[in-house]
N, C-alpha and C positions, 0 to 999 in steps of 0.2 A: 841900777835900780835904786830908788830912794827907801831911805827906812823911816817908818815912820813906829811911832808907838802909841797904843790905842788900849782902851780896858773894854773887855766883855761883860754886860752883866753876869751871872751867876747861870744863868738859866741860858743862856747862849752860849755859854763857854763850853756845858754840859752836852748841848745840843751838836756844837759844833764840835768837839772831840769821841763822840758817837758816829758823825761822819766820818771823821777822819779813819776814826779802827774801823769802819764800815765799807768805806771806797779805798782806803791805803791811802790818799790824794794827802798830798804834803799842803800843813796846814797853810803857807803862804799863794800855793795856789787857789786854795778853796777862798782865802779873803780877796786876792783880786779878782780873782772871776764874781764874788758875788756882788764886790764895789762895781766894777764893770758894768756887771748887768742894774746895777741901780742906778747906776750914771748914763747908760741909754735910755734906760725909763723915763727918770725927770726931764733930762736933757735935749734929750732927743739926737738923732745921727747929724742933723744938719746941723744943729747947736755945738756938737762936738766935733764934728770936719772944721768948723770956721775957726775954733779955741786950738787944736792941731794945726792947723794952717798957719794961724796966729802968731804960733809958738814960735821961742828964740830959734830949734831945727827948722820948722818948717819945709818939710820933706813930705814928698807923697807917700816915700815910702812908711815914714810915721803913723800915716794916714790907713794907709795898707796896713800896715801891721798890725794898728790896733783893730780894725774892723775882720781881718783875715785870722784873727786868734780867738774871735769874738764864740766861745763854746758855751754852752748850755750843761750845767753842772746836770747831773742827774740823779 
């Protein structure tokens, strides 16, 4: 997995560690699940099959896996 490092505004920091003691959900799932679901949004599934296919793996199962973990936070 790659690390990346990002800043929260103030008010989403608050919000998003309110989830965090709310759901127990470890705060690195809760950021990719919610990049995920923004990156289906803009992108769309077909935009993102063809950028996975793309990719240096290019494996279906890549393909699979990211669409088959694809959860909806709640």
């Amino acid at each position: 997995m790659t690390k990346v490092k990002f800043n929260l505004d103030d008010e989403l920091a608050i919000l998003l560690q309110a989830y965090q003691d709310q759901s127990g959900t470890d705060r690195d799932a809760i950021i990719n699940q919610a990049v995920k679901h923004l990156l289906v949004k803009k992108l769309g599934k077909k935009r993102i099959a063809q950028l996975l296919k793309d990719s240096e793996d290019g494996s279906d199962y890549q393909l699979e896996q990211f669409f088959s973990s694809y959860d909806w936070l709640e």
